[in-house]
C-alpha distance (Angstrom), angle and dihedral (degrees) to the residues before:
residue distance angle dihedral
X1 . . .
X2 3.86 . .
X3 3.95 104.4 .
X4 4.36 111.5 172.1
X5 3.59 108.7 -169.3
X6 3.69 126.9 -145.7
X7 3.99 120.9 -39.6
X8 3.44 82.2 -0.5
X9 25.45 109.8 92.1
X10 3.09 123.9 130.4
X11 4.05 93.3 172.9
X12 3.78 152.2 83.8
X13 3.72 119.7 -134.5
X14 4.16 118.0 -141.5
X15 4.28 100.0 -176.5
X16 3.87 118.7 179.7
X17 4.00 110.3 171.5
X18 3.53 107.5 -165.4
X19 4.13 113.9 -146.3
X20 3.64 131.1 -97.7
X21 3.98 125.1 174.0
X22 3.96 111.1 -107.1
X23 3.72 107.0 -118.5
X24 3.60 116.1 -128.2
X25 4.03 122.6 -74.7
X26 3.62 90.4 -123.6
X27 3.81 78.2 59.4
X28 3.92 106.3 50.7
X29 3.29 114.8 147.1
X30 4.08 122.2 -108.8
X31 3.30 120.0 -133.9
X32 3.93 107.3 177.3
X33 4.01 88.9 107.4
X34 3.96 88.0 77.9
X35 4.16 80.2 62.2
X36 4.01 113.0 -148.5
X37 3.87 99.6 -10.6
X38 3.67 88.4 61.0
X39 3.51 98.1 116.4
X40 4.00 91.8 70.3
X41 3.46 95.5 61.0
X42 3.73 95.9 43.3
X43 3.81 81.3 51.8
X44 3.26 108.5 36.9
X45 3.19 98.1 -128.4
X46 3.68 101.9 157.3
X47 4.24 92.3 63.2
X48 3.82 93.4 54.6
X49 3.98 95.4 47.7
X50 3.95 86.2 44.6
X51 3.71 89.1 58.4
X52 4.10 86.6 55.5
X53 4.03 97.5 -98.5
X54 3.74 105.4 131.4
X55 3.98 99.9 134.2
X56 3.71 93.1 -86.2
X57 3.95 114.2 173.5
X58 3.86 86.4 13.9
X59 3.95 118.5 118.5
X60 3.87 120.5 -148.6
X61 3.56 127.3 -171.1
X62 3.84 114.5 -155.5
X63 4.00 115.4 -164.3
X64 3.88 109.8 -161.2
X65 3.55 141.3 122.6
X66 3.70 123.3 -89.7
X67 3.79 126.3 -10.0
X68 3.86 127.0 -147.9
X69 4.15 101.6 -150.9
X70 3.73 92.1 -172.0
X71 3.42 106.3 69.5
X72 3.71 114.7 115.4
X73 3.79 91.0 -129.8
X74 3.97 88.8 63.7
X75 3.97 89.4 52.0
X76 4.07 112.1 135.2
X77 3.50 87.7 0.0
X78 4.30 114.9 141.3
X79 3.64 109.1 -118.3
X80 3.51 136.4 174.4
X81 3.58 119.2 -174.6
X82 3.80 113.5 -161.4
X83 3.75 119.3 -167.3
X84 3.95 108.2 -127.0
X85 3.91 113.4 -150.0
X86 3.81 112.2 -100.1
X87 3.85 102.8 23.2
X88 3.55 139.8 82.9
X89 3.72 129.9 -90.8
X90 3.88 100.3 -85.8
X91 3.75 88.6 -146.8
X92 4.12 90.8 59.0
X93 3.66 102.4 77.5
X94 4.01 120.5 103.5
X95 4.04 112.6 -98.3
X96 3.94 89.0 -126.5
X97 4.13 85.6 62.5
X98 4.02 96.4 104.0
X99 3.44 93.8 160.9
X100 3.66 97.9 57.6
X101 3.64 103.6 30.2
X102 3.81 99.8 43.3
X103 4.22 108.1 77.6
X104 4.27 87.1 45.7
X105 4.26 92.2 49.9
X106 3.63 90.6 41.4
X107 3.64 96.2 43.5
X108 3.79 91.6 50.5
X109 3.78 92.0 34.9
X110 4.10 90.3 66.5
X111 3.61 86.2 63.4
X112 3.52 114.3 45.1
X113 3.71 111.3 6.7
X114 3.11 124.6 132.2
X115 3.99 104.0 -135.7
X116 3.97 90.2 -100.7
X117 3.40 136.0 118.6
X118 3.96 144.8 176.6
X119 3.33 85.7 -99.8
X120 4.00 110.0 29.9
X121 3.83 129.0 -72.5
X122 3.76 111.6 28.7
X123 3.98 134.8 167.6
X124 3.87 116.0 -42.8
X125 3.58 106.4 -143.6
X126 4.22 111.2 -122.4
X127 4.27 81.8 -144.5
X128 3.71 110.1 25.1
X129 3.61 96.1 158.2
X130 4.14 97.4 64.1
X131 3.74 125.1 103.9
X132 4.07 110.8 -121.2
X133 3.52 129.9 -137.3
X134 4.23 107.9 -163.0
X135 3.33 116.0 -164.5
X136 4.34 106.8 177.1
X137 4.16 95.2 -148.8
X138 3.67 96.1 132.8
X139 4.07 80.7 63.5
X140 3.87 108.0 130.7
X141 3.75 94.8 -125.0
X142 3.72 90.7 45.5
X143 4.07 109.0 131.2
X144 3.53 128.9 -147.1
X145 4.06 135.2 -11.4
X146 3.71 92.1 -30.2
X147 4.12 95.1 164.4
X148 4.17 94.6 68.7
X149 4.03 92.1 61.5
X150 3.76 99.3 33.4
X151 3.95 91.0 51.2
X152 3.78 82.1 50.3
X153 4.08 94.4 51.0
X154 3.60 89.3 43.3
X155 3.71 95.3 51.8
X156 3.82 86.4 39.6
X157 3.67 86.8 53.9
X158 3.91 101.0 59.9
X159 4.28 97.0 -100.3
X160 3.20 107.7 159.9
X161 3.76 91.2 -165.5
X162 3.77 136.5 26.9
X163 3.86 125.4 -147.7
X164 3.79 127.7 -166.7
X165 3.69 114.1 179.8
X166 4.24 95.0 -175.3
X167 3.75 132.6 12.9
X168 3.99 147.4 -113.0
X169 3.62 86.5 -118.4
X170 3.54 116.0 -143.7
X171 4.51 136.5 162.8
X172 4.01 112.5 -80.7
X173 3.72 81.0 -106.8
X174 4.08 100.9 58.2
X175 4.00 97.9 73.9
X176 3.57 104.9 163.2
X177 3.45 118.9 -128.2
X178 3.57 98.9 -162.6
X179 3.94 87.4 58.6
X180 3.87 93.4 41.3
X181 3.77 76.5 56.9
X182 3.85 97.9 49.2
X183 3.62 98.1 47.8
X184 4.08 92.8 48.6
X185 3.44 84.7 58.6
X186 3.35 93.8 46.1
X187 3.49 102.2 55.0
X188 4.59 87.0 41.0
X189 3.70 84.0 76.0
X190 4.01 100.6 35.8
X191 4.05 109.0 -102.2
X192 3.45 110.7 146.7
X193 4.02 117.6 -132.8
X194 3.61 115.7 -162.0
X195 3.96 120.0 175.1
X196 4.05 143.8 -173.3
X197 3.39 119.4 -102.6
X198 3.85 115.0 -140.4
X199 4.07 116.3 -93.6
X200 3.58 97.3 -133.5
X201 3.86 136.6 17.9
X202 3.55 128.1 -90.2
X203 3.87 149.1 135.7
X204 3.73 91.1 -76.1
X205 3.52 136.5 87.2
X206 3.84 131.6 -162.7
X207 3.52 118.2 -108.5
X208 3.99 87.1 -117.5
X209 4.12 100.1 35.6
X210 3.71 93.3 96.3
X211 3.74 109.3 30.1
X212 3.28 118.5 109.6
X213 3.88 118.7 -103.8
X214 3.63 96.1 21.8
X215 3.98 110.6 131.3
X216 3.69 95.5 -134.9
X217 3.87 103.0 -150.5
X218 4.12 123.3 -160.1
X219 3.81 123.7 172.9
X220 3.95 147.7 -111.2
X221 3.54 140.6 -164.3
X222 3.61 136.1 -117.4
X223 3.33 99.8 -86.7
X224 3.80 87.6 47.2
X225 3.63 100.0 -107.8
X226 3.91 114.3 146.2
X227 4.07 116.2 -114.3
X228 3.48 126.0 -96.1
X229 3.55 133.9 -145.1
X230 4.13 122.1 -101.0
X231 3.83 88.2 -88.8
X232 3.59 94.4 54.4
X233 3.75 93.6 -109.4
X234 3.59 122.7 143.1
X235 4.56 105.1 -83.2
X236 4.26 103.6 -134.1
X237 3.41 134.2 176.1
X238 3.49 143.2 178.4
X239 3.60 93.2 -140.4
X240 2.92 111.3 46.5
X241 3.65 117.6 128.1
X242 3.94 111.4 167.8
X243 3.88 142.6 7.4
X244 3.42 132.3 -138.7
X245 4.06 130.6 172.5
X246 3.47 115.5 -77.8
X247 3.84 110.1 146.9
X248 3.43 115.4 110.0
X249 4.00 98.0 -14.6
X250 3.71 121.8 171.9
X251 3.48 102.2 -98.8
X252 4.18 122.0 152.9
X253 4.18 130.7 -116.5
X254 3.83 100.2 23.7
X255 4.13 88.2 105.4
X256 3.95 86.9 43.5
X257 3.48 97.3 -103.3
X258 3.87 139.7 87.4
X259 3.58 98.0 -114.7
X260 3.82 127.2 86.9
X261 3.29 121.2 -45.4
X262 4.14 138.4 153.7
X263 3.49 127.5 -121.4
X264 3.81 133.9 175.3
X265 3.19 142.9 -161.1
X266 4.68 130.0 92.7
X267 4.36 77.4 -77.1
X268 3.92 83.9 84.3
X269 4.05 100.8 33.0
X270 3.68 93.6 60.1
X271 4.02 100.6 64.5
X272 3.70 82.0 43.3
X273 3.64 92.7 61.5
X274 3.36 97.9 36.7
X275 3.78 91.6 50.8
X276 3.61 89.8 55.7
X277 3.94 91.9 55.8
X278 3.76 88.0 52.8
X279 4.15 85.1 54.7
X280 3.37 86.4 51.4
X281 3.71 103.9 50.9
X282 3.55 90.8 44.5
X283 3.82 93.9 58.7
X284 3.71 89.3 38.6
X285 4.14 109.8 42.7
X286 3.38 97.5 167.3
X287 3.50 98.9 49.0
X288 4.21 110.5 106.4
X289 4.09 113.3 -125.7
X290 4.07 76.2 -107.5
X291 3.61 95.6 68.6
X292 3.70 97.8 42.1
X293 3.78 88.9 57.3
X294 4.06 85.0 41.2
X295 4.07 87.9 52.1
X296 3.87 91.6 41.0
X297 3.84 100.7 60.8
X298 3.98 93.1 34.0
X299 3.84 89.6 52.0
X300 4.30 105.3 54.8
X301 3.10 133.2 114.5
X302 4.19 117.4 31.0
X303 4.15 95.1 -72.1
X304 3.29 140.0 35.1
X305 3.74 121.9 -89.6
X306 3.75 135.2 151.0
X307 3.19 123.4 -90.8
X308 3.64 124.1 -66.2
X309 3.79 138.9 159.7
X310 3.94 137.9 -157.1
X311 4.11 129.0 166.7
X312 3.44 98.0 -118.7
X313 4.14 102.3 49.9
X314 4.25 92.7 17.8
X315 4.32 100.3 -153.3
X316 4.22 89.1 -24.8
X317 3.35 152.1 -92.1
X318 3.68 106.1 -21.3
X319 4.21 106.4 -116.1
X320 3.68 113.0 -144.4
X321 3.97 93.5 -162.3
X322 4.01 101.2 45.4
X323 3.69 90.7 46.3
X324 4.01 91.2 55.2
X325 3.61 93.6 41.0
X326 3.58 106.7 41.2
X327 3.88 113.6 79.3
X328 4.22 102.7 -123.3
X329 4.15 86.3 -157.0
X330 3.95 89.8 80.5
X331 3.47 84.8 60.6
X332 4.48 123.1 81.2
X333 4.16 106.7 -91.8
X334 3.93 82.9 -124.1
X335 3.91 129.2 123.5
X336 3.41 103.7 -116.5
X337 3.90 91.6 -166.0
X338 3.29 108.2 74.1
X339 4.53 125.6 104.4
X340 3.48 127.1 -146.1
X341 4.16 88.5 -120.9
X342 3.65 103.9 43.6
X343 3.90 131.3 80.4
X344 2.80 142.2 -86.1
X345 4.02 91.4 47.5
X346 3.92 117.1 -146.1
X347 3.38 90.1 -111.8
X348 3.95 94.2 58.0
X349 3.90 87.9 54.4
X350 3.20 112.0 28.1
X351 4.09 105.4 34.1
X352 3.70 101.3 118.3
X353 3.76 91.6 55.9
X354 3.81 101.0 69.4
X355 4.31 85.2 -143.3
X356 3.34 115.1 120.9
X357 3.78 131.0 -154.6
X358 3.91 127.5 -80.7
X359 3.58 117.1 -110.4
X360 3.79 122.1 -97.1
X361 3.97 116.4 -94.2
X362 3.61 121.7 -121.2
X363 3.50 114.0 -95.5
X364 3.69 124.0 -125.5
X365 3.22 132.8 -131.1
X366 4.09 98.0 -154.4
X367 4.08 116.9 49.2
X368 3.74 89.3 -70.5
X369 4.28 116.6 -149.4
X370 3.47 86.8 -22.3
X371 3.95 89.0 75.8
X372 4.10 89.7 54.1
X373 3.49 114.9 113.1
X374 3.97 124.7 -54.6
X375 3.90 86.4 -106.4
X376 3.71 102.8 124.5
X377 4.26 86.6 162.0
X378 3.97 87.5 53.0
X379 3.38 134.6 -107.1
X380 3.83 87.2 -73.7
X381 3.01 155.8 59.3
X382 3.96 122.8 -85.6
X383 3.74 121.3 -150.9
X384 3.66 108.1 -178.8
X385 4.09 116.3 175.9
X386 3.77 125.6 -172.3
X387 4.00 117.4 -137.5
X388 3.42 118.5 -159.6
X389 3.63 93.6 -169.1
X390 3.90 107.3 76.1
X391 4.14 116.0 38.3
X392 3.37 125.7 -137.5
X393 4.34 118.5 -171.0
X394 3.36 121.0 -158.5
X395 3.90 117.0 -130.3
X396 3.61 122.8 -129.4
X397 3.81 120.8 -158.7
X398 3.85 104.6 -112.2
X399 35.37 73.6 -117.4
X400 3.42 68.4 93.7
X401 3.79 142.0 -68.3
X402 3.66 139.8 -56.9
X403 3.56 137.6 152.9
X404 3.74 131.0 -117.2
């Protein structure tokens, strides 16, 4: 694996997808035999890298706590570790920590692994051809707001999206302005921040959860039912805006070694969905970080409906195949994310534009797209070919802490 520390496609796309009828959601298909790689399949993953999208030109900065660099899943894989302000080097910690090293490798193992292990099969990375940017600010020792200036670095640094699988967790009342701040101005020049939402309730709130803008990401299983909290209770939010799978993903550590393992929990959906924006914007340069989010909640589910919302499945089940294939510039360059009641306003972020936001989408009182059929590929069949005649480049823009 290449990791720089701090300071330190050539292709046109013809896809046809040929129609099938969407079973039933009583009759979504299960995919837990496949065991902790299930989520490819579901996805269908394996088609879309096949037809050269792997996140190639696309930057993603992962903020997490420490990093193990030697794992064989993380082999050839382009990191950048950037050292935040106030916490340790995320590369210091001892190789027998498991506890503190596990949720950061798995995290940046579900996007650009490369399906080994130290023991065999490992995590296969949704978007093994982007460039990383680490930053370690969920670290334990960390000290201070550490999210405003890393968002700033990272945005600084060319990512093109940020994920944040846990949260500076703070009371509903301790919105930081200086990371309302960051995040407008992250979003002003197109980055992309997508965030955990917390596995169970409680009287804290993640730094993120209730800035506007955010995609607030929670997690299903494989037979795409929605997660529940520790008592078994149904897990709501009003926030939410997507799902992604997250139940029983291969992740690494969690069985105390460095082979394969599965973990659970909106931790692992988050990469997973940001991954599948960086497929997205690589097979759609000209698209604005807008439009992907615009293409991303019209596209769940296995069909297309309108848009509809619910606080257990958000807009849906995030579709792997529709989001590549559809073309997000039919679709208003508006962030459809953003509430009325929560900061930063529209207005704040978006002023200069002259857009102005979408309208809200009826909320529903059942489970809404997220209860449409388990088909995260589609409910058809995707035929993607690869031309070598005709060149397309994609454009780059020049409390305390918990896990979820």
């Amino acid at each position: 694996m290449s990791v720089r520390r701090w300071g330190a496609v050539a292709m046109a796309l013809a896809i046809a997808a040929a129609a099938a009828t969407a079973p039933s959601a009583a009759a979504a298909q299960d995919f837990s035999a496949d065991g902790p790689l299930w989520y490819l399949d579901a996805m269908k993953i394996q088609a879309i890298h096949d037809a050269g999208i792997t996140g190639d030109g696309v930057t993603v900065a992962v903020f997490d706590a420490a990093l193990d660099p030697e794992v064989s899943t993380l082999e050839g894989a382009d990191i950048e570790v950037r050292q935040a302000e106030g916490c340790p080097d995320p590369l210091s910690g001892n190789r027998d920590n498991f506890e503190g090293l596990k949720h950061g490798t798995s995290v940046t193992s579900l996007i650009v692994g490369n399906g080994t292990s130290d023991s065999g099969a490992g995590p296969v990375g949704i978007a093994p051809g982007v460039r990383i940017l680490y930053y370690g600010i969920l670290q334990d020792s960390c000290e201070g707001d550490t999210f405003p200036a890393a968002l700033d670095d990272a945005v600084a640094q060319g990512a093109d999206i940020v994920t944040m699988s846990g949260g500076l967790n703070r009371l509903a009342d301790e919105l930081s302005q200086d990371s309302v701040d960051s995040v407008a101005a992250a979003l002003r020049e197109g980055v992309l921040v997508v965030a955990g939402l917390p596995n169970r309730d409680t009287v804290w709130e993640f730094v993120t959860t209730t800035i506007n803008g955010v995609v607030n990401v929670a997690s299903v299983d494989a037979s795409a039912q929605a997660a529940t909290q520790l008592d078994g209770s149904a897990m709501v939010n009003e926030d939410v805006d997507i799902v992604a799978p997250g139940i029983d993903v291969a992740g690494l550590g969690f069985d105390q070694t460095w082979g394969m393992s599965a973990w659970s929990g909106n931790s692992a959906a988050t990469p997973i969905v940001a991954s599948l924006l960086a497929l997205a914007k690589q097979r759609w340069p000209d698209a604005s970080g807008s439009q992907l989010l615009q293409s991303m909640i019209r596209n769940t589910g296995s069909t297309p409906h309108e848009l509809q919302w619910s606080d257990t499945f958000g807009h849906g089940i995030i579709n792997a195949t529709r989001l590549v294939q559809e073309d997000p510039t039919q679709y208003p360059d508006e962030n459809p994310l953003f509430k009325d009641d929560q900061s930063p306003s529209f207005e704040e972020v978006f002023s200069t534009t002259g857009t102005e936001p979408t309208g809200e989408p009826s909320a529903e009182d059942g489970s809404g797209p997220g209860a449409l059929p388990w088909m995260l590929g589609g409910g058809a069949v995707i035929v993607i070919a690869v031309a070598a005649t005709a060149i397309l480049i994609g454009r780059k823009k020049s409390g305390g802490r918990a896990d979820v």
